[in-house]
C-alpha beads as a LAMMPS data file, in Angstrom:
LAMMPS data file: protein, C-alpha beads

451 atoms
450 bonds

1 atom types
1 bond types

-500.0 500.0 xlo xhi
-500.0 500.0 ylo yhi
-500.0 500.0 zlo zhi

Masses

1 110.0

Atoms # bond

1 1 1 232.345 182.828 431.330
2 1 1 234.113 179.483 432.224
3 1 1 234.087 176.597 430.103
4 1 1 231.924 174.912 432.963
5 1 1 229.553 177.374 432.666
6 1 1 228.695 177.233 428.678
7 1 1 225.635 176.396 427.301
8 1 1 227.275 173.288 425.786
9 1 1 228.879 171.961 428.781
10 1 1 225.786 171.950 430.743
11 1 1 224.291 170.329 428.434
12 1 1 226.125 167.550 428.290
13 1 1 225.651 167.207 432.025
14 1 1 222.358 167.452 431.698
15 1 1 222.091 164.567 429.174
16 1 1 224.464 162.352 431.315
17 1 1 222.065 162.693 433.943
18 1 1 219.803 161.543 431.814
19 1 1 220.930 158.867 430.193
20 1 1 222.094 157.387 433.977
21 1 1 218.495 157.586 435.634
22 1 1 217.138 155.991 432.572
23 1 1 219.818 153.448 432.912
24 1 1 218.826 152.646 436.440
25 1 1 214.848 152.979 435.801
26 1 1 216.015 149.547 433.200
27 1 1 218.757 147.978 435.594
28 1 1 216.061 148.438 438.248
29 1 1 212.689 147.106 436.221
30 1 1 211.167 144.347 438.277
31 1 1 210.772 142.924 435.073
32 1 1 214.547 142.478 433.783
33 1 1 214.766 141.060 437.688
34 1 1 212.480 138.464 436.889
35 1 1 214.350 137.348 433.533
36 1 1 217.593 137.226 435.460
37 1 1 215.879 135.153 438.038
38 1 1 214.468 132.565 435.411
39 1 1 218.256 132.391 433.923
40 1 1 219.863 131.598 437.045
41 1 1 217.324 128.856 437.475
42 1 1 217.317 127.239 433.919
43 1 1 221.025 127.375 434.258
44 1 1 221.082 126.001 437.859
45 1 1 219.061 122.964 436.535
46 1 1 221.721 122.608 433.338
47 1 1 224.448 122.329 436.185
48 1 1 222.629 119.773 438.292
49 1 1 221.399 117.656 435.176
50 1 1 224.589 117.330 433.323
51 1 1 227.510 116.112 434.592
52 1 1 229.881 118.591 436.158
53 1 1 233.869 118.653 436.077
54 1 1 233.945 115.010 434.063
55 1 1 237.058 113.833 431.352
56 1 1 236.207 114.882 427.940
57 1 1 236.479 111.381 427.112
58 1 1 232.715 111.058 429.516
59 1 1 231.298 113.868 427.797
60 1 1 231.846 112.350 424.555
61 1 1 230.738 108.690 425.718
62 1 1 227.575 110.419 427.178
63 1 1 226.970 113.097 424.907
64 1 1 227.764 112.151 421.329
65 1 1 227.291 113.947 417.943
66 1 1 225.113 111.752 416.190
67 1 1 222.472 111.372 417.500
68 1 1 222.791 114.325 420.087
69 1 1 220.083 114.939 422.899
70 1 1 217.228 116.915 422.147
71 1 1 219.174 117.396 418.507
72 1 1 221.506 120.180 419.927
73 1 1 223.183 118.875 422.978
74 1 1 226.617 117.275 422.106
75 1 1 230.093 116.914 423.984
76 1 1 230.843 120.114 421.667
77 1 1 228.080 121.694 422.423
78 1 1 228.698 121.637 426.526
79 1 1 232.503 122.280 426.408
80 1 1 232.505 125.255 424.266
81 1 1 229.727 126.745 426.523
82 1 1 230.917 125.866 429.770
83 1 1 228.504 123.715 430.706
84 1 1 230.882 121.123 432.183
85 1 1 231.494 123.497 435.009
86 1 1 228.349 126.149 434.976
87 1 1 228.939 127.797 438.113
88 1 1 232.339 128.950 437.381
89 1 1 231.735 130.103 433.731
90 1 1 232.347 134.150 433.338
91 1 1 228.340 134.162 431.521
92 1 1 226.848 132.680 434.722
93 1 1 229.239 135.056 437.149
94 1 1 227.718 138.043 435.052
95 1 1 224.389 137.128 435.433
96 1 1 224.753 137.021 438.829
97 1 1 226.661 140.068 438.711
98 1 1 223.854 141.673 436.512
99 1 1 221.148 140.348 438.956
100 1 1 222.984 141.979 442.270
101 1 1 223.555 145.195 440.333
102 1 1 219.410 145.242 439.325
103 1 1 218.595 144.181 443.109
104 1 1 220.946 146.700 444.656
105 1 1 219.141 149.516 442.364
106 1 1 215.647 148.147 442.893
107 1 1 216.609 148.893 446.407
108 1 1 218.061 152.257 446.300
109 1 1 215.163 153.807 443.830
110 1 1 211.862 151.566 445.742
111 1 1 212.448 150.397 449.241
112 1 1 214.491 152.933 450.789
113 1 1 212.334 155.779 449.381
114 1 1 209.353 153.680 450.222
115 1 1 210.809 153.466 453.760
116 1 1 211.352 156.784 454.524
117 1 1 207.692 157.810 452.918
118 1 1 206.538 155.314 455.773
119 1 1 208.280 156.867 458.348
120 1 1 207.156 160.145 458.039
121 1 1 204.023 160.765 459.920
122 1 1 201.496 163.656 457.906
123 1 1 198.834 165.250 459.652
124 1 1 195.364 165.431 458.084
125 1 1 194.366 169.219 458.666
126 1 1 190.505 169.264 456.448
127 1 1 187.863 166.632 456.417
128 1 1 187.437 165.948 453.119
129 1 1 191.369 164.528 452.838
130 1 1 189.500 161.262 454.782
131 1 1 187.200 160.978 451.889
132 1 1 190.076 159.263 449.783
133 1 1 190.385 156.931 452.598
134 1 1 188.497 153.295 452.208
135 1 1 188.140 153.283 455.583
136 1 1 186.709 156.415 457.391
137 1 1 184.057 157.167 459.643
138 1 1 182.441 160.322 461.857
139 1 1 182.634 159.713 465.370
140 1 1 180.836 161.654 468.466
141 1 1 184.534 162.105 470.209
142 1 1 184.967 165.643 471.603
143 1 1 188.576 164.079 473.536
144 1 1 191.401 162.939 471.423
145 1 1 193.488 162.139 474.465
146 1 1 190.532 158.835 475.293
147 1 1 191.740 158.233 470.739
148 1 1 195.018 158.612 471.241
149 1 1 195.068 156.096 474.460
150 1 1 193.222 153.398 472.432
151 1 1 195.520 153.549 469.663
152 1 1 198.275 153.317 471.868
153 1 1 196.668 150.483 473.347
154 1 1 196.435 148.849 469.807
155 1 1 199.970 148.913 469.432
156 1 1 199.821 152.252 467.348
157 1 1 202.891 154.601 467.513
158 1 1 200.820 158.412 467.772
159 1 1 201.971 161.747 466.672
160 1 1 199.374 164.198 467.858
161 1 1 199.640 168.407 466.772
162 1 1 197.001 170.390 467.477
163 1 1 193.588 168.324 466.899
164 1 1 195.270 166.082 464.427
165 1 1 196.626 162.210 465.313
166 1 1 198.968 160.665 463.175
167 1 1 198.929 157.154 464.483
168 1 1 201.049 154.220 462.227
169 1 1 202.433 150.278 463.712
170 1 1 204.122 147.384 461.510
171 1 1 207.131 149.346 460.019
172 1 1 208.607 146.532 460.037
173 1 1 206.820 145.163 457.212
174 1 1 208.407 148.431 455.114
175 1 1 211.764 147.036 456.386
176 1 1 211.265 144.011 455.496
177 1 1 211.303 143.953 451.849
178 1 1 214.727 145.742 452.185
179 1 1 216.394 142.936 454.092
180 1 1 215.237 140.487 451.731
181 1 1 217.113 141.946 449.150
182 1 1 220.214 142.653 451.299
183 1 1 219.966 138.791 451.653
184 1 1 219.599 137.914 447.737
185 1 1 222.670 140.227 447.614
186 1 1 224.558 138.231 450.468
187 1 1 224.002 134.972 448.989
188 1 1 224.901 136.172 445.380
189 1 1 228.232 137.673 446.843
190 1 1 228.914 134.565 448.448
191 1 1 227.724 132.382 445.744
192 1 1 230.768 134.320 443.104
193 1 1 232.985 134.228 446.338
194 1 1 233.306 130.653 446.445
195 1 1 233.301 130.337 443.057
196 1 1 236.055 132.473 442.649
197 1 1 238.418 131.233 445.607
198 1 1 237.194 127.503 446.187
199 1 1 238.481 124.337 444.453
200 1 1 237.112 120.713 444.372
201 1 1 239.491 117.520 444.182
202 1 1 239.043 114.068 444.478
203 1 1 241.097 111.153 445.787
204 1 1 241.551 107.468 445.450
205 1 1 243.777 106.846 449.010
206 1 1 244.248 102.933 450.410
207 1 1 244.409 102.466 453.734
208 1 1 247.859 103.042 455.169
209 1 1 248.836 105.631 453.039
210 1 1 248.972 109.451 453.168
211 1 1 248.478 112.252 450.792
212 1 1 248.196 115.636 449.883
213 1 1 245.411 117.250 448.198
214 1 1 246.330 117.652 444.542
215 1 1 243.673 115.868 442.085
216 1 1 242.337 119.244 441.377
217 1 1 238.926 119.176 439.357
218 1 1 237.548 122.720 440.022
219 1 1 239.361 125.207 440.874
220 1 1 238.576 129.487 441.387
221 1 1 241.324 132.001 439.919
222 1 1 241.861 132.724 443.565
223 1 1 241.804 129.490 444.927
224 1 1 245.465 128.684 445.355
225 1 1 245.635 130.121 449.139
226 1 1 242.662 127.476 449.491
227 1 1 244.887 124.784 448.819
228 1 1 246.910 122.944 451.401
229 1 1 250.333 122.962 450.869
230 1 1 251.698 122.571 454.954
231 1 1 249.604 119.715 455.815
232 1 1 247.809 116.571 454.381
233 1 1 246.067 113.543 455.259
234 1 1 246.643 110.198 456.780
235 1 1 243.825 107.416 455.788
236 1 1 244.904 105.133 458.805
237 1 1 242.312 102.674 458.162
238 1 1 239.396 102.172 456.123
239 1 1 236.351 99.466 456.481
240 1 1 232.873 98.781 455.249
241 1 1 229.869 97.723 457.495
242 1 1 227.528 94.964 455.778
243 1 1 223.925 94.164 456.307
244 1 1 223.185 90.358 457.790
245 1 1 222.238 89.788 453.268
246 1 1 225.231 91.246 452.728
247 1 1 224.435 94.596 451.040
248 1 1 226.728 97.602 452.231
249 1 1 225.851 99.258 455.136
250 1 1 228.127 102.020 455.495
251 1 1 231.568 102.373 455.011
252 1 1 234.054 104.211 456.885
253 1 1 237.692 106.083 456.661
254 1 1 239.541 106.666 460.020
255 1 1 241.539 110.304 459.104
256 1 1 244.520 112.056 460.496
257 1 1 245.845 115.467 459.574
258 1 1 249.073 115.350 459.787
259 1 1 251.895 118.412 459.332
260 1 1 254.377 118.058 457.341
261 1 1 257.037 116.308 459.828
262 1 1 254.116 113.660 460.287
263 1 1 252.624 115.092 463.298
264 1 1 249.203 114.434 463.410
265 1 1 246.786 117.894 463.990
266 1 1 243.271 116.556 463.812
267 1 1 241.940 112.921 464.206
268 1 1 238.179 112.445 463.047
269 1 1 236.597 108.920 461.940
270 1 1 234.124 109.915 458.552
271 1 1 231.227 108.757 457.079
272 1 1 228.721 109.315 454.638
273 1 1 227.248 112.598 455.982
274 1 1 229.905 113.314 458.507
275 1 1 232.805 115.087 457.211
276 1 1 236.402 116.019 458.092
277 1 1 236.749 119.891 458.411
278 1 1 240.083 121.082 459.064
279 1 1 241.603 124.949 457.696
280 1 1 238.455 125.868 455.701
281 1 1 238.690 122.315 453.745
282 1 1 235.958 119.253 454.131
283 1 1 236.888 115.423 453.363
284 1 1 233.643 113.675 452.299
285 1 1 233.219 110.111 452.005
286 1 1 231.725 109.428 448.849
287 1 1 233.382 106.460 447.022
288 1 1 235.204 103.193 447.810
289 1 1 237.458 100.487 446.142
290 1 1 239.684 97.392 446.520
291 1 1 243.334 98.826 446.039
292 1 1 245.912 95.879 446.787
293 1 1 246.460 92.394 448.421
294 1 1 248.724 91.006 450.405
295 1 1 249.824 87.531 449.615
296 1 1 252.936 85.069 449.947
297 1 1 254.469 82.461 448.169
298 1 1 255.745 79.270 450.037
299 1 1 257.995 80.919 452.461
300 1 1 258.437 84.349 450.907
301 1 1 258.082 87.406 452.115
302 1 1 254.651 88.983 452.049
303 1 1 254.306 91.061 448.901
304 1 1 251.419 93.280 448.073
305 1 1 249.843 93.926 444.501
306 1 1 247.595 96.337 442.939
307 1 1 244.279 95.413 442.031
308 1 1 242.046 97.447 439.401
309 1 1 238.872 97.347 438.812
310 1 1 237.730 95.583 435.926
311 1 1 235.005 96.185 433.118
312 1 1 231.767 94.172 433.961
313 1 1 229.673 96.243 431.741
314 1 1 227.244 97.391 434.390
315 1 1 226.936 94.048 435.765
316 1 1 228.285 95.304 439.268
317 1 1 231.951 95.776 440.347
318 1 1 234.983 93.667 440.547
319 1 1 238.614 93.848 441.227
320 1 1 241.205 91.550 439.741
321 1 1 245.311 91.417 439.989
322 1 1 247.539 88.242 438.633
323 1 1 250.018 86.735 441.436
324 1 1 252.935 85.006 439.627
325 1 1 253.470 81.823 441.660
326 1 1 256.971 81.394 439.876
327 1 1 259.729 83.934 440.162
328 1 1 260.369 84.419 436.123
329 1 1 256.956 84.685 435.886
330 1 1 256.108 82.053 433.605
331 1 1 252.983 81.003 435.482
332 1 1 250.392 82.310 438.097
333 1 1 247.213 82.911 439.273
334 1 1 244.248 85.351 438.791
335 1 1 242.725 86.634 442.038
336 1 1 238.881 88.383 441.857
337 1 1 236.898 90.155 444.256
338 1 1 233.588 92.096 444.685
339 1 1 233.973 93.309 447.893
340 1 1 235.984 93.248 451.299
341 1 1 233.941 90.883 452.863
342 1 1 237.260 88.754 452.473
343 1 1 236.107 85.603 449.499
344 1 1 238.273 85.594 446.522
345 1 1 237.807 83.416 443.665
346 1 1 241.458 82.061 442.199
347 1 1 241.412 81.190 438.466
348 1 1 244.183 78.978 437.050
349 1 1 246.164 79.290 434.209
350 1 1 243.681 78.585 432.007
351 1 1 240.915 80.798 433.126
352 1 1 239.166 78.164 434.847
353 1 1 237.959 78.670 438.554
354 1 1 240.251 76.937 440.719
355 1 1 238.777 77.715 444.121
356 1 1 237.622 80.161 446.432
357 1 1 239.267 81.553 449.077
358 1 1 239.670 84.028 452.040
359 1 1 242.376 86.118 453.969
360 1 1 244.859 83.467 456.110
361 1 1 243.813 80.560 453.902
362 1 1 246.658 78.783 452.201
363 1 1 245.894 77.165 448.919
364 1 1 247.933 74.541 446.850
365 1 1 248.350 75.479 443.078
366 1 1 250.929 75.672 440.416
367 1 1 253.324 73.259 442.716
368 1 1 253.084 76.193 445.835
369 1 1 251.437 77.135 448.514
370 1 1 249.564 80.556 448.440
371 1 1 248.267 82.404 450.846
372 1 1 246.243 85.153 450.878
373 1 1 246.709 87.577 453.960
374 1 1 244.401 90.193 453.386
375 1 1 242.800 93.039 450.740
376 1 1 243.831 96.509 451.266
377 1 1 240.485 98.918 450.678
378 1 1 240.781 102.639 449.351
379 1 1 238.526 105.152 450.329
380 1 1 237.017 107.142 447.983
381 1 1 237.281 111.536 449.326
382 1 1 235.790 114.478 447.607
383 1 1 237.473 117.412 448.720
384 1 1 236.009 120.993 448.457
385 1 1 237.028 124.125 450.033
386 1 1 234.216 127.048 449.264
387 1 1 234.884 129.832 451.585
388 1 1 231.627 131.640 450.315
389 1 1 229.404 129.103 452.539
390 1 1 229.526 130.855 455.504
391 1 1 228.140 134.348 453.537
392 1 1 225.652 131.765 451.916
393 1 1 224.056 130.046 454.438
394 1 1 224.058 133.835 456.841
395 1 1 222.170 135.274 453.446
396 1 1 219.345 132.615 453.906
397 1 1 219.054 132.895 457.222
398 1 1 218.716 136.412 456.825
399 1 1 216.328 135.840 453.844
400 1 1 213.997 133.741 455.878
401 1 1 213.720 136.517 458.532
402 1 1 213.377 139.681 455.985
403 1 1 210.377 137.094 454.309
404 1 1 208.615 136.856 457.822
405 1 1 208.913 141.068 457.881
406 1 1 207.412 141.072 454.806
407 1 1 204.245 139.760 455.843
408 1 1 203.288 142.510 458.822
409 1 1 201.207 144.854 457.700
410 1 1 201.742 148.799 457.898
411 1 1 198.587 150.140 458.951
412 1 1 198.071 153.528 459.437
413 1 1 195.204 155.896 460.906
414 1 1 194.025 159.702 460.944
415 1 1 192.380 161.243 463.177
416 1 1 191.064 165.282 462.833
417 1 1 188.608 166.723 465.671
418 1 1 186.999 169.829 464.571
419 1 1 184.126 171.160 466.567
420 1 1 181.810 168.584 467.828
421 1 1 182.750 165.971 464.804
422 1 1 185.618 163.547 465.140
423 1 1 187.021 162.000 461.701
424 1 1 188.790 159.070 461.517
425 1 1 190.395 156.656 458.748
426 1 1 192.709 154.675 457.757
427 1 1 194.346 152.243 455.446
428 1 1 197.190 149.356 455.378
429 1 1 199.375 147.821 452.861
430 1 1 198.161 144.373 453.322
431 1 1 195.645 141.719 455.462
432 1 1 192.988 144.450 454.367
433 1 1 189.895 142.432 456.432
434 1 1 192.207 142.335 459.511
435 1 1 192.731 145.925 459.622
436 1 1 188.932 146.511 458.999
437 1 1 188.133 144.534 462.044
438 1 1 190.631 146.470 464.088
439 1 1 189.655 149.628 463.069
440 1 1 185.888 148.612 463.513
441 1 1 187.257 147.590 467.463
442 1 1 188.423 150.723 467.751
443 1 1 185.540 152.447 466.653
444 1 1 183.431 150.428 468.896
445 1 1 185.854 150.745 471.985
446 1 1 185.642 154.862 470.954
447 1 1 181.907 154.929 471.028
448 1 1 181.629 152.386 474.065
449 1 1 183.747 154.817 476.232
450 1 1 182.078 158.330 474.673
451 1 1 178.491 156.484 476.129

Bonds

1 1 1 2
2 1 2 3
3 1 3 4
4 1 4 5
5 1 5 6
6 1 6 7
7 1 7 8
8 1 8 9
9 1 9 10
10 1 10 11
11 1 11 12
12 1 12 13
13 1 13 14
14 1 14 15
15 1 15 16
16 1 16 17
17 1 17 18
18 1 18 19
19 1 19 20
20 1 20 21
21 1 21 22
22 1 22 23
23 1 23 24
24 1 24 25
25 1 25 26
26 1 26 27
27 1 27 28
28 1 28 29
29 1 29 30
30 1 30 31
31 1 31 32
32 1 32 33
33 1 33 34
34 1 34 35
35 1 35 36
36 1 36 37
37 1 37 38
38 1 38 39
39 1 39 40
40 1 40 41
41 1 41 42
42 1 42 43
43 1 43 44
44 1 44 45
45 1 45 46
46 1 46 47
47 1 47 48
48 1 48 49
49 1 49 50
50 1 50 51
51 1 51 52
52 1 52 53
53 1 53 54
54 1 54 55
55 1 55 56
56 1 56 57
57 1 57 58
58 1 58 59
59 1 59 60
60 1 60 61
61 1 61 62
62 1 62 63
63 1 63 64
64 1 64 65
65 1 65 66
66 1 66 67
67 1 67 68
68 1 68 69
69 1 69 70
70 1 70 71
71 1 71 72
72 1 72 73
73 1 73 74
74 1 74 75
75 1 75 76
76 1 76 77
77 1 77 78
78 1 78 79
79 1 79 80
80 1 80 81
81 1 81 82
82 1 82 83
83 1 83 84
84 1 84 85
85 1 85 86
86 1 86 87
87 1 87 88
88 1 88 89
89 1 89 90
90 1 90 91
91 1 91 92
92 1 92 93
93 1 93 94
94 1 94 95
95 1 95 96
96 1 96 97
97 1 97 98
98 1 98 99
99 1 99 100
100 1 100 101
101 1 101 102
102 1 102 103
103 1 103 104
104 1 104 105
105 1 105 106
106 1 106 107
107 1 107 108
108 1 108 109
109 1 109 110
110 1 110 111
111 1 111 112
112 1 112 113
113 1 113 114
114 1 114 115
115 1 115 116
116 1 116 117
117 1 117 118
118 1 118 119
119 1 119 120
120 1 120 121
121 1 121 122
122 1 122 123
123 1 123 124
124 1 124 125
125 1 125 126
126 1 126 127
127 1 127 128
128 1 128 129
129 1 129 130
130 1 130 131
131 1 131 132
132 1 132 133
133 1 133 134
134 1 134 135
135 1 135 136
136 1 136 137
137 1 137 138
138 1 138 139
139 1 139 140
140 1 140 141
141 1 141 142
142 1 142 143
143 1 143 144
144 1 144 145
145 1 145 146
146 1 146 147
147 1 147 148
148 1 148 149
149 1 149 150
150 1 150 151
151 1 151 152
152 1 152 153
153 1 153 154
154 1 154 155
155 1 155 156
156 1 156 157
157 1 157 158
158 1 158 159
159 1 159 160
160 1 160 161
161 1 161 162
162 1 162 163
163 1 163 164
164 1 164 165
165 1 165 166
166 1 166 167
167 1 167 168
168 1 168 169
169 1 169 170
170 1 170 171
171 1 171 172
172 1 172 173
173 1 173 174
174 1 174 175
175 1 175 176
176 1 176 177
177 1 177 178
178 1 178 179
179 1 179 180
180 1 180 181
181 1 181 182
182 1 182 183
183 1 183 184
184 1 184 185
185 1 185 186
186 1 186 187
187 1 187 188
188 1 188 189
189 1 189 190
190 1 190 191
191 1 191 192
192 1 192 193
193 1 193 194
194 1 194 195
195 1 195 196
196 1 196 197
197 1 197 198
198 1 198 199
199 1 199 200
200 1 200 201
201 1 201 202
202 1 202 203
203 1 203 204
204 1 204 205
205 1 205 206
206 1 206 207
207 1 207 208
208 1 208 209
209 1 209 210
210 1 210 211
211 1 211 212
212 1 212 213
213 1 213 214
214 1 214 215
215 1 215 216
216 1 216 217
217 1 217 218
218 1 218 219
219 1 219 220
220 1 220 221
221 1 221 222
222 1 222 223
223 1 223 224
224 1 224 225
225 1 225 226
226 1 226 227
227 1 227 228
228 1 228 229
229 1 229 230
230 1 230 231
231 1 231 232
232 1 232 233
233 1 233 234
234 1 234 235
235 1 235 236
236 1 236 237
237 1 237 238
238 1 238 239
239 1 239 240
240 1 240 241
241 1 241 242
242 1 242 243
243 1 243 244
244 1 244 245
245 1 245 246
246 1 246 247
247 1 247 248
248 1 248 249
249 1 249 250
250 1 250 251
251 1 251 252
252 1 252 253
253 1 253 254
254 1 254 255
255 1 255 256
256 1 256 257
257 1 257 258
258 1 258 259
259 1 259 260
260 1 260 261
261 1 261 262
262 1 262 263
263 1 263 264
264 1 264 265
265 1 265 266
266 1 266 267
267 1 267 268
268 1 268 269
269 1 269 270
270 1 270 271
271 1 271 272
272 1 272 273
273 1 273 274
274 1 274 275
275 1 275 276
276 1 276 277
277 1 277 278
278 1 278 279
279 1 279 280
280 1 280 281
281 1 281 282
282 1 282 283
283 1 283 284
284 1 284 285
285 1 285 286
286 1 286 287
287 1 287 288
288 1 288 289
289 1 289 290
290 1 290 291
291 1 291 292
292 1 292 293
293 1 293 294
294 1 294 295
295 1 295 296
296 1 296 297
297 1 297 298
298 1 298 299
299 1 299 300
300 1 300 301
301 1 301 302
302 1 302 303
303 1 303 304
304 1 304 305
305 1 305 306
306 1 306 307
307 1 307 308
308 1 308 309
309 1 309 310
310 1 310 311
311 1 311 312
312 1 312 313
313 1 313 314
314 1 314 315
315 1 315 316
316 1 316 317
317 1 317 318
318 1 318 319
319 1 319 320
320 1 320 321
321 1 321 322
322 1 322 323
323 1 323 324
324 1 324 325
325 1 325 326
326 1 326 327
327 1 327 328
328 1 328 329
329 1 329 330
330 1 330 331
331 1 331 332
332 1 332 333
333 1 333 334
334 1 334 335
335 1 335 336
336 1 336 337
337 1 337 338
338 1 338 339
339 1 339 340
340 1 340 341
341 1 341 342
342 1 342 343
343 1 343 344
344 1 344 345
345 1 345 346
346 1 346 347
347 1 347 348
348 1 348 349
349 1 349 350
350 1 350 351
351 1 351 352
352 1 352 353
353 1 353 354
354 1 354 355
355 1 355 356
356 1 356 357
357 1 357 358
358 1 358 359
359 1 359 360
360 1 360 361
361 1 361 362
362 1 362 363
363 1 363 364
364 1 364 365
365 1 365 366
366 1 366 367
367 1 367 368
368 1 368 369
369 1 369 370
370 1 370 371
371 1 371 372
372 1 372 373
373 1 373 374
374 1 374 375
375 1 375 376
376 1 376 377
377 1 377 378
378 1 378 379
379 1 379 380
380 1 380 381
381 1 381 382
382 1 382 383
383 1 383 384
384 1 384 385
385 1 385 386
386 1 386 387
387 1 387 388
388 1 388 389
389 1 389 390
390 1 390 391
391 1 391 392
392 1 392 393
393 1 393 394
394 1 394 395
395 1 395 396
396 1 396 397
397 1 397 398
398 1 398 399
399 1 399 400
400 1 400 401
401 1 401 402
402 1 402 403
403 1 403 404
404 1 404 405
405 1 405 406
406 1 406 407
407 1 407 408
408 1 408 409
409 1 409 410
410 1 410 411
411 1 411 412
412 1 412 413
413 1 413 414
414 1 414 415
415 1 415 416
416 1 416 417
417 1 417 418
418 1 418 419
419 1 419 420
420 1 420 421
421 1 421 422
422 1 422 423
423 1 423 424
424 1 424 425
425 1 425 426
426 1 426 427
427 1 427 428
428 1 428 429
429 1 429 430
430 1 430 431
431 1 431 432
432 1 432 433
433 1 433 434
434 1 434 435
435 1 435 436
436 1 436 437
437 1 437 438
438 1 438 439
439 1 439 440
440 1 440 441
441 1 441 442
442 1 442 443
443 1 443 444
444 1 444 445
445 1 445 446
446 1 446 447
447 1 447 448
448 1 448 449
449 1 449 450
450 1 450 451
């Protein structure tokens, strides 16, 4: 006797066998899917309520200790469990690890076997198997080839042996809860996809000047091929549209790629709602800002300063720079502006509001002449590269169709003819009054052609 063939050995088999088909029957409980489900959703709405991928100094403005929201929720609290950046936490990846594995078994141990019970056709060989039937009825038929052509009419696929029919339609609907889950599946494997290889960045860029993308916020273990590192982005020009009351319209960044010898690869103008796509990466338009002006001093040549934004707490937003009017410095001017609609207010030395003025006006202070050429805008990009999109948005489409196969019924019908008596029945999964007044029409049609 080999030591595969002892008692003990088998045994052990037999209670590995065990334990697995006890551990799918749990993986694949409809209710453990349901729990899942309800996790991914609470923690879906965490990640869309609080504030993803901010400085801890935010989370600690927003979220403090004492008093902390709902009595729990501190700056803490939401670093230590992820909740900063939810969808990239390992917890939320095994959930939707742990929900795939429970759909993919839930598939394997229900639908398939489901399937192929529906697609075998059974012949009913003695009346009283159509007493189990709802539906069933005794019909005056002495010809099942006049049954079989009706169902066929119906839409009915027949099997006929001997005097028995075997007629079924709507398989479909058995395949459809099967590519519903194939499409839960898709969209989970592209939802941990992109979370694993995509990155999101953000950019501050003034007109005129290029960049590469580097202001990484996000970013997937296996996101570095993501990244550009041949090519990057020219922000040739950027402007803002304003309604006739002078509220913003829309404002606008005109874009080149450009290699990294300056050749440009892709030219797009971008907008709110219309990106630039360019090697699996997409430039939004999201955020603007005043980033320099241009000014000159008597006969100087034009020099350009930064301006930052300054702290208006909540009271809108404005941009301020000083412009020394002497060279050592010792006195000069401070310039403010709200917007790019070209006024500037010009405060003196004392803080006092001198004047206002706009782009090409020249403007006597200090002993000088100043002039103002123009204000230099930034544009304001979010830049995200998930390559799991495509697998997403496939996996809904796919989801919306396997939801519409869902919803046809399987029907199936019996038919026996022994002696003079004809029995028929039958029964569907769903749309039960439907199938009653088909059957009924068929029963009639039957009757109608027997006469």
């Amino acid at each position: 006797m080999t030591i595969s063939d002892s008692p003990q050995t088998t045994e052990n088999l037999s209670s590995l066998k065990q334990a697995w088909r006890q551990l799918i029957k749990t993986v694949a409980d409809l209710r453990l899917a349901i729990v899942l489900l309800l996790a991914i959703a609470v923690f879906s709405i965490s990640g869309t309520v609080i504030e993803q991928g901010e400085s801890i100094p935010f989370y600690q403005e927003n979220y403090p200790e004492d008093p902390a929201l709902f009595g729990f929720l501190t700056w803490k609290v939401i670093l230590i469990l992820g909740l900063n950046h939810v969808y990239t936490t390992w917890w939320f990846l095994s959930i939707l690890v742990l929900f795939g594995t429970s759909l993919t078994a839930c598939t394997f141990t229900r639908q398939f076997p489901a399937l192929k019970a529906a697609r075998k056709w059974k012949f009913y060989q003695k009346p009283r198997q159509f007493q189990k039937l709802a539906l069933s009825t005794q019909l005056n038929v002495d010809n099942l080839a006049s049954v079989n052509e009706t169902l066929q009419q119906k839409g009915y696929k027949t099997f006929q042996e001997n005097q028995s029919i075997y007629a079924r339609k709507g398989i479909i609907g058995r395949i459809g809860p099967i590519v519903v889950h194939a499409a839960m599946l898709i969209i989970l494997g592209g939802a941990i996809w992109g979370a694993l290889t995509g990155f999101l960045a953000q950019a501050m860029v003034p007109g005129g000047s290029e960049f590469k993308v580097n202001n990484i916020i996000e970013a997937g273990p296996l996101s570095q091929p993501q990244i550009p590192q041949n090519w990057g982005i020219r922000v040739n020009r950027f402007w803002i549209d304003y309604t006739p009351d002078g509220t913003i319209d829309q404002f606008y960044s005109d874009l080149s790629v450009i290699n990294n010898d300056g050749e440009e690869l892709k030219h797009k103008k971008i907008y709110v709602n219309e990106p630039l796509r360019y090697g699996g990466v997409t430039f939004y338009q999201t955020d603007w800002g005043i980033a320099a002006v241009q000014a000159q001093v008597n006969n100087s040549p034009i020099f350009q300063l930064p301006m930052a934004p300054l702290n208006t707490n909540g009271n809108g937003r404005i941009w301020g720079t000083w412009i020394p009017t002497k060279t050592d410095l010792s006195e000069g001017v401070s310039l403010l502006a709200k917007d790019l609609q070209g006024t500037m207010m010009v405060y003196d030395q004392q803080g006092d509001l001198y004047s206002a003025v706009r782009p090409g006006m020249i403007l006597d202070i200090n002993g000088v002449k100043l002039k103002i050429h123009q204000l230099i805008g930034s544009t304001g990009l979010q830049i995200k590269a998930d390559p799991g999109i495509p697998f997403v948005y496939a996996g809904f489409g796919l989801l919306m169709m396997g939801v519409i196969m869902s919803y046809v019924s399987h029907s199936q019908i019996w038919v026996l003819q022994e002696d003079e008596r004809c029995y028929l029945g039958g029964k569907t999964n769903r749309s039960q009054v439907t199938f009653e007044r088909e059957l009924l029409g068929i029963i009639d049609s039957l009757e109608t052609t027997k006469s």
